[in-house]
C-alpha positions in Angstrom: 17.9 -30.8 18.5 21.5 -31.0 17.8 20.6 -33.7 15.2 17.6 -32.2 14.1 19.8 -29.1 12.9 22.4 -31.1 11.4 19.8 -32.8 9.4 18.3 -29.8 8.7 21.2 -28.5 7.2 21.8 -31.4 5.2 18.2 -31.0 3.5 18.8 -27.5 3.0 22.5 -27.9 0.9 21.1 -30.7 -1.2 17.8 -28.5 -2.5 20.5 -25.7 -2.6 22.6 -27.7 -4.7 20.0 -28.8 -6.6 18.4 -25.6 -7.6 22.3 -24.3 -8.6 22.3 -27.0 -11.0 19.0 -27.0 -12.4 19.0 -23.6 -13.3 22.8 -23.6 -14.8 21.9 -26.7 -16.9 19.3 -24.7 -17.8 20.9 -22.0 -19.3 23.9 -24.0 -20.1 21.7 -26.0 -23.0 20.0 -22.8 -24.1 23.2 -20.9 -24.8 24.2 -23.9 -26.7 21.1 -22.9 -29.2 22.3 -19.1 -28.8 26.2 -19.2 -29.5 27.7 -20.9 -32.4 30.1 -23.0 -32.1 32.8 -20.5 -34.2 32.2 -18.0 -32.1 35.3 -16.1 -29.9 34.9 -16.9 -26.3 32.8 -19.7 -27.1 33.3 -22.0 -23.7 33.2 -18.4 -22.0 29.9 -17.3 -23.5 28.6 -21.1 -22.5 29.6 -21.5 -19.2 29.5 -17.6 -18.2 25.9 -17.2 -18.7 25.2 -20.3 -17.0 26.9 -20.3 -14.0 25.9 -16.7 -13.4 22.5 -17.6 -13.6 22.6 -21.0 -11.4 24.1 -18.0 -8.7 21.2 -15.8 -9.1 19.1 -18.9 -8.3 20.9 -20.0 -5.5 20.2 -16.0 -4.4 16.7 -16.2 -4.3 16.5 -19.0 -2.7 18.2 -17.7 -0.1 16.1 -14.5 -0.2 12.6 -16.9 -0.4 13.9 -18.4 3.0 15.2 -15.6 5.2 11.7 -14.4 5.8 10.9 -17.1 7.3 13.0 -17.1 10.6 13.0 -13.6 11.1 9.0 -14.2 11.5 9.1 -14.2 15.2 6.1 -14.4 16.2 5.2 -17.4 14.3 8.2 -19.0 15.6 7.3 -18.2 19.2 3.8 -19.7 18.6 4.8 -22.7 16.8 7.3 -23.9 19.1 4.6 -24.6 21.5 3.0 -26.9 19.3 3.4 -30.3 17.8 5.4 -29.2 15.2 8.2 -28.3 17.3 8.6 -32.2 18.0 10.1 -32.3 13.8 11.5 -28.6 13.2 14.3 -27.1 15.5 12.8 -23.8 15.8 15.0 -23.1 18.7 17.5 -22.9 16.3 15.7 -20.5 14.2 18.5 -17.6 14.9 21.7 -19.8 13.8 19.8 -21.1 10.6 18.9 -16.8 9.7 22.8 -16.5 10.4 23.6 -19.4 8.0 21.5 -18.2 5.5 23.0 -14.7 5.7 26.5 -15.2 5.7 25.5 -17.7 2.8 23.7 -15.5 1.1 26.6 -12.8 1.5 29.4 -14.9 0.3 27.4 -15.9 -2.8 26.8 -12.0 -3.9 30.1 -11.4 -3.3 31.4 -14.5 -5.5 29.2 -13.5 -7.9 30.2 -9.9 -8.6 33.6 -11.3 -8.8 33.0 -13.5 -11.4 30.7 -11.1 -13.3 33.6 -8.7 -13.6 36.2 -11.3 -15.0 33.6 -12.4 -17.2 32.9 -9.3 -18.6 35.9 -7.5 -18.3 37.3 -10.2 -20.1 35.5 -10.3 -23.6 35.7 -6.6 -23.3 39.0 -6.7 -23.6 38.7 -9.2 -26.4 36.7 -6.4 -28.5 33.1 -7.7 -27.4 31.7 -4.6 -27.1 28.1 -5.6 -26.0 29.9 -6.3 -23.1 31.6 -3.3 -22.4 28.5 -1.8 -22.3 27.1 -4.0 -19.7 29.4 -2.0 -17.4 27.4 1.1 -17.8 23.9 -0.8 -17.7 21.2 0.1 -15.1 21.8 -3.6 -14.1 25.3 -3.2 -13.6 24.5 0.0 -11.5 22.0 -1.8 -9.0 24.5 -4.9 -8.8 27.2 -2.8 -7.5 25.1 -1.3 -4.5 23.1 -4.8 -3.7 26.7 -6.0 -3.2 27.7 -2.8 -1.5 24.8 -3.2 1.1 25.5 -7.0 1.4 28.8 -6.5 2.8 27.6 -3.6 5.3 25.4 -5.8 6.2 27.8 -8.7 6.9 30.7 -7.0 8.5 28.2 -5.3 11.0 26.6 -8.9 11.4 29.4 -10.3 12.7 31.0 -7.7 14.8 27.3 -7.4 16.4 29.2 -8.3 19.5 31.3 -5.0 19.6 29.0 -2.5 18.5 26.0 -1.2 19.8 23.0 -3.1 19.1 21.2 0.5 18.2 23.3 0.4 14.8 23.5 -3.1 14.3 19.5 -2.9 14.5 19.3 0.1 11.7 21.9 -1.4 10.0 20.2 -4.7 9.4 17.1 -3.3 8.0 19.0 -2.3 5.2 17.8 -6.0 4.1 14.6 -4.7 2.5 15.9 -2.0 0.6 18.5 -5.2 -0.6 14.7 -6.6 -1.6 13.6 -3.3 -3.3 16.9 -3.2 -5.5 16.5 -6.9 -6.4 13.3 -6.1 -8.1 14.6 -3.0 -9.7 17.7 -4.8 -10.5 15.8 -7.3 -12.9 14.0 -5.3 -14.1 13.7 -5.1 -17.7 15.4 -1.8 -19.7 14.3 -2.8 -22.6 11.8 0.0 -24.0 8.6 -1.0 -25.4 9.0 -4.6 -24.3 5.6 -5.7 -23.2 6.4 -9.1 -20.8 8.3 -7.2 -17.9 8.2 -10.0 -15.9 9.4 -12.8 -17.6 13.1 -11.1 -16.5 11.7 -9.5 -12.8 11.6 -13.2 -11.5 12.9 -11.8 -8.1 9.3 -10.7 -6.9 8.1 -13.9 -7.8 10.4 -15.8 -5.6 10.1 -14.1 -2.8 6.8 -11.7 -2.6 5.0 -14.3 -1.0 7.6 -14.9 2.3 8.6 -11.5 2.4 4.3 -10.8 2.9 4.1 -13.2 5.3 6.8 -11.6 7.8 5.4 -8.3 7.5 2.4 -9.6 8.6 3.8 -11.6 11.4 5.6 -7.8 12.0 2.4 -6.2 12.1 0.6 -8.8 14.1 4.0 -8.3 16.7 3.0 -4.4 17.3 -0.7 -5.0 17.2 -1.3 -8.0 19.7 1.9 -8.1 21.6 2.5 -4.8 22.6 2.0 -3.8 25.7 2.4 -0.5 28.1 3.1 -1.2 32.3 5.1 -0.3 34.9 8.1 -1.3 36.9 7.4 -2.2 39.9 10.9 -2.5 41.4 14.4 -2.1 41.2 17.7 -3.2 42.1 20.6 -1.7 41.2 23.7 -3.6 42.2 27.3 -2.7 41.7 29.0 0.9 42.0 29.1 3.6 38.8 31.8 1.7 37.8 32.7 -1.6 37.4 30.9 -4.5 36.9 27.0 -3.6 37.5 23.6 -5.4 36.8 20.4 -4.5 37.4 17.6 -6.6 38.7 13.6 -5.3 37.2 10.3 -6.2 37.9 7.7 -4.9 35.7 3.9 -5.5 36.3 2.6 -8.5 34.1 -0.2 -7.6 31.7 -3.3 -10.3 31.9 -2.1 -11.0 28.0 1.4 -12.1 28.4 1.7 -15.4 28.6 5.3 -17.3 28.4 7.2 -20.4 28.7 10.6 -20.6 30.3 13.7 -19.6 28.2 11.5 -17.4 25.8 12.4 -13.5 25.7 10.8 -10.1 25.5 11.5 -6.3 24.3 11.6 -3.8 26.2 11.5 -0.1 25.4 11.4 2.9 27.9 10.3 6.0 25.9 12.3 8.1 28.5 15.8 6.9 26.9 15.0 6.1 23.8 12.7 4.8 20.3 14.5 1.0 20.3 13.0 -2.4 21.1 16.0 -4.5 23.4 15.4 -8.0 24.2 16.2 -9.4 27.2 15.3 -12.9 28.6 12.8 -13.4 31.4 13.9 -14.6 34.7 10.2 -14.7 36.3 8.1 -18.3 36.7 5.7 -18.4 34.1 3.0 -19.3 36.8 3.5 -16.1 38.3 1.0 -13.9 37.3 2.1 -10.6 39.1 5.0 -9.5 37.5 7.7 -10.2 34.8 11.5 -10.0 36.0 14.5 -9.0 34.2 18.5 -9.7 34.5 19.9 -6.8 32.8 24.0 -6.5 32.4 25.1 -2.8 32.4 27.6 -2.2 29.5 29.9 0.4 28.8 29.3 3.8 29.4 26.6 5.7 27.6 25.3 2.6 26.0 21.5 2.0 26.5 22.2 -0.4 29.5 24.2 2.5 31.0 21.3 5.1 30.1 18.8 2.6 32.0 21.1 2.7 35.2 20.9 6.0 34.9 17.4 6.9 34.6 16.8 4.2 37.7 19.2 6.3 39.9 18.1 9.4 38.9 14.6 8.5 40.0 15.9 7.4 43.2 14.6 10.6 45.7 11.9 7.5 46.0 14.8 5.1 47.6 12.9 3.1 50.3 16.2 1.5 51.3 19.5 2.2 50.3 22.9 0.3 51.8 26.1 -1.4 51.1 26.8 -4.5 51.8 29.6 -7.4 50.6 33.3 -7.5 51.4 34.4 -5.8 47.9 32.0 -2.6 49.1 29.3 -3.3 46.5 26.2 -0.6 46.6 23.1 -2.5 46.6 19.6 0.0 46.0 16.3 -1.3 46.2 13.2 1.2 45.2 9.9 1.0 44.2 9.8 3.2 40.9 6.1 2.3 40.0 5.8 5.9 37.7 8.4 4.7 35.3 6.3 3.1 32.5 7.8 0.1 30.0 6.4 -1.2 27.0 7.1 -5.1 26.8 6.5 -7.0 23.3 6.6 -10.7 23.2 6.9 -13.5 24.3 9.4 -14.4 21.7 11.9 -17.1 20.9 11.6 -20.9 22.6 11.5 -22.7 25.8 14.5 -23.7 26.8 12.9 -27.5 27.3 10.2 -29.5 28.2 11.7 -30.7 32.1 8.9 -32.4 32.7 9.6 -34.9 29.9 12.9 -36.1 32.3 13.4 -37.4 35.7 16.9 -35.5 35.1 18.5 -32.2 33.6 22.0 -30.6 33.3 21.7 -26.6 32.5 24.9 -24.9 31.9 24.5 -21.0 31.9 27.3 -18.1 32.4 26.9 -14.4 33.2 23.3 -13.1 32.2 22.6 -17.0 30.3 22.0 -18.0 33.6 18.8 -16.0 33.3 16.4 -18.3 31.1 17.4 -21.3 33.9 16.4 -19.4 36.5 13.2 -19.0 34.7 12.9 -22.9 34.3 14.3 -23.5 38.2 11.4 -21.8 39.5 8.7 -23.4 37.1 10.0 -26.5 38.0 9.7 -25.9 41.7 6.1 -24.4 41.7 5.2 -27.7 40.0 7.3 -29.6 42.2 5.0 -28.0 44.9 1.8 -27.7 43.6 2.1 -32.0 43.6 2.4 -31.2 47.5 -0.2 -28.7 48.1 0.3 -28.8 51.8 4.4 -28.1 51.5 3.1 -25.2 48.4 0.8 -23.3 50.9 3.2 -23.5 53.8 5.8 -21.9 51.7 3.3 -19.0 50.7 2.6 -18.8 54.2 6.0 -18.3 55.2 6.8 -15.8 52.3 4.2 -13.8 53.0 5.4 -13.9 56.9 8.3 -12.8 55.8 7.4 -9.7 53.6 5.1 -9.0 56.9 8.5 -8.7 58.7 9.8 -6.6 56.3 8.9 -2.9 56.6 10.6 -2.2 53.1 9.3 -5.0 51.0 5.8 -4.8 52.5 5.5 -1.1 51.2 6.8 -2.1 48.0 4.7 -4.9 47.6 1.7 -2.6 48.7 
């Protein structure tokens, strides 16, 4: 996959390159026709033009491919086909990252140089020009790039602020979209071919339908309501603390190890979190859930909270470990959870090798586990006398167990 990435980036910088020069050569011959040769500012006026419109290419393009990897539900599906043996859709996440900070520095470059540029034959009494600085293009420019670098500063401190405002924040992408229509747009009054100037829609109307689509489809087909079935809560208030959920599996939700699901309990709040499952896919009862508690009154914390607090259920509560960790166990079956997915990619196809190294730290040991378990049910199932004996002797076990047989009841 590592190649397959590489490669893919390869492909990507050559078409990128290649539009950037098609479209400045383009406009580089055609102010030739448009400027005489005594005019002031002549090389200015040639290669100005040109390479700011080779930049607004290279911007759409970007815009025509973003779309595409945030479509996560075609992503989740199509990495179970074929075509994930010839497209790295695991990487689909790093290439959106890519192509944003790509995007971002471009804008960015851009406005710079559109400001030299015209700020410069201003100064040289071009007084078209000037007035470019108190166009409606000018105006829309300013806040696309504006929103651009919001967007990119919260993008890459995502790590250190809480993924409730990095989540808004990021959707300020489509109102990006909606000012790149407006801002091409053409002021001209009476002029009847509007769109020969508003080529933004054209470039990227067609992706930017497609994920809203795939968006829809998300909240139509893979959205469902359940229950947790239990809980364990393990760590003290403070401190390092994680919380271990099962939630009943709906008869819909079908996964692969290493993909991921959002959660969202109403009772905290309105936002979607994803969080990898730890559960065997062949295990049809439930879906289980690593979660790290973060800092205080972030929505990890707030979930810790609402589990204690609906504690007065507790069917066993202890402490146990040298360092005087509190473990709780309940059974909180009346909290209900929506779950949307599956999403994302399986972390591998095991059965293709006779051997596998997984290296996982913290919570990314969760999406192993997954595949550890999957691997040993199939492990089994090639043994059915060794796979029944060990259901036999689980369920002796939970028969043992006044605690877990109530909860599993």
């Amino acid at each position: 996959f590592a190649f397959s990435f590489s490669r893919l980036l390869v492909d990507f910088y050559f078409i990128f390159c290649t539009t950037v020069v098609h479209f400045f050569m383009e406009k580089f011959h055609l102010q030739k026709t448009m400027v005489p040769e005594e005019a002031a500012f002549y090389w200015w006026k040639r290669l100005g033009p040109s390479l700011e419109f080779g930049a607004m290419h290279a911007i759409l393009f970007q815009m025509a491919i973003i779309p595409a990897t945030m479509s996560r539900l075609t992503i989740a599906r199509a990495s179970n086909t074929v075509l994930n043996n010839f497209i790295p859709f695991n990487r689909s996440q790093r290439i959106h990252i890519h192509l944003g900070y790509t995007w971002a520095v471009i804008v960015i470059v851009a406005t710079i140089f559109f400001f030299i540029f015209f700020g410069k034959l201003c100064a040289g009494g071009e007084q078209a020009f000037c007035d470019k600085f108190s166009s409606e293009i000018f105006i829309t420019g300013l806040v696309i790039m504006a929103t651009c670098v919001v967007i990119a500063i919260t993008s890459f401190l995502r790590d250190f602020i809480p993924y409730e405002v990095f989540y808004i924040i990021h959707h300020l992408v489509f109102i990006m979209y909606a000012l790149s229509v407006i801002h091409t747009l053409d002021g001209e009054k009476g002029r009847k071919d509007v769109s020969s100037r508003s080529q933004t829609f054209i470039w990227f109307s067609a992706p930017l339908l497609y994920y809203m689509c795939d968006r829809l489809a998300m909240h139509m087909h893979n959205n469902y309501t359940t229950n947790v079935l239990e809980s364990k809560l393990i760590g003290q208030d403070t401190g390092s603390r994680m919380i271990t959920m099962k939630t009943r599996r709906p008869a819909l939700f079908q996964f692969k190890a290493g993909q991921y699901a959002c959660i969202k309990f109403p009772e905290i709040d309105p936002h979607w979190h994803p969080f990898s499952i730890a559960s065997c896919p062949n295990n049809h009862d439930h879906l289980e859930f690593y979660i790290e508690v973060q800092e205080e009154h972030s929505w990890t914390d707030n979930l810790w909270t609402l589990l204690r607090r609906k504690s007065l259920a507790a069917k066993d509560e202890g402490t146990s470990g040298d360092q005087g960790v509190l473990f709780r166990e309940w059974n909180l079956d009346e909290i209900k959870v929506e779950v949307m997915g599956p999403y994302g990619t399986r972390l591998g196809n095991a059965q293709s090798y006779s051997h596998a190294i997984v290296v996982g730290s913290g919570t990314g040991i969760v999406p192993i586990v997954s595949m550890c378990k999957d691997h040993i049910r199939q492990l089994l199932r090639l043994n059915p006398e060794a796979y029944f004996h060990e259901e036999d002797e689980n369920n002796k076990f939970i028969q043992n167990q006044p605690s877990l047989q109530t909860q599993k009841g």
